[in-house]
C-alpha positions in Angstrom: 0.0 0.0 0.0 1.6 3.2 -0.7 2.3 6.2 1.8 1.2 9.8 1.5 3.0 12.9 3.2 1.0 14.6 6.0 1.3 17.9 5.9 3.4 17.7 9.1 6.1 16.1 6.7 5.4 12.4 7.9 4.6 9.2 6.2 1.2 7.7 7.1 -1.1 4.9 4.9 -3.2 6.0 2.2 -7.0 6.8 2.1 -7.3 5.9 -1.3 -9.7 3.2 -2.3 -8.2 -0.1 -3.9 -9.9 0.9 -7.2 -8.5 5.0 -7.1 -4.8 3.0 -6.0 -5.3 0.8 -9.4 -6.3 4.0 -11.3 -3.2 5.8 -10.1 -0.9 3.4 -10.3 -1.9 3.1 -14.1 -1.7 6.8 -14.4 1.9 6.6 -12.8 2.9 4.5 -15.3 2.0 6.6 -17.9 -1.1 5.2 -19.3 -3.8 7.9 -20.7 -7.2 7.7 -18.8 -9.1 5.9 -21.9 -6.2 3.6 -21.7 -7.0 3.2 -17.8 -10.7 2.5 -19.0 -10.0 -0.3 -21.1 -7.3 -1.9 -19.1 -9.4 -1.9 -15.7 -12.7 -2.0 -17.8 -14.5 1.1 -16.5 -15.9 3.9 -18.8 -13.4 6.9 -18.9 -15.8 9.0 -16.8 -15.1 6.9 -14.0 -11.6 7.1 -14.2 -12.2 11.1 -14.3 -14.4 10.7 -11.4 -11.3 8.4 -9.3 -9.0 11.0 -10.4 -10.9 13.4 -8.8 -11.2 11.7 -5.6 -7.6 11.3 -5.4 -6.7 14.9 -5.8 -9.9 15.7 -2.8 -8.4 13.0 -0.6 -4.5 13.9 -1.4 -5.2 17.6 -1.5 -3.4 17.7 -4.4 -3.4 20.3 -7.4 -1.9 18.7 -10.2 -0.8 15.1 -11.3 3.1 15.5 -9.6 1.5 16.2 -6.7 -0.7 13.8 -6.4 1.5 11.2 -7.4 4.3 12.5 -4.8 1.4 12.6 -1.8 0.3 8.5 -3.1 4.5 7.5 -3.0 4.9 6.8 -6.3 7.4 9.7 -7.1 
């Protein structure tokens, strides 16, 4: 499970869901969100709607950031 940074500069376990974890770790790997769709089966607006949750939950503002917060940069 990956970590996120609190904003007090400490690791602690993320709140993502196992399906927004699946979504980012796709998008960390470079896949483009129709890509995402097909390979986990969902329609693109619900990988929009994932990627949304994850930047609400990471506080994040862009995709670097959120993919700092989750641990995967």
């Amino acid at each position: 499970m990956p970590f996120i940074v609190t904003a007090n500069g400490l690791m602690d376990y993320s709140p993502l869901t196992a399906r927004e974890r699946d979504v980012l770790n796709l998008w960390a790997r470079g896949l483009q969100q129709k890509q995402i769709a097909t390979q986990l089966s969902l329609s693109p607006q619900t990988v929009k709607k994932h990627l949304r949750n994850v930047y609400k939950k990471l506080n994040a503002h862009n995709k670097v950031d959120a993919l700092k917060k989750a641990g995967y940069l």
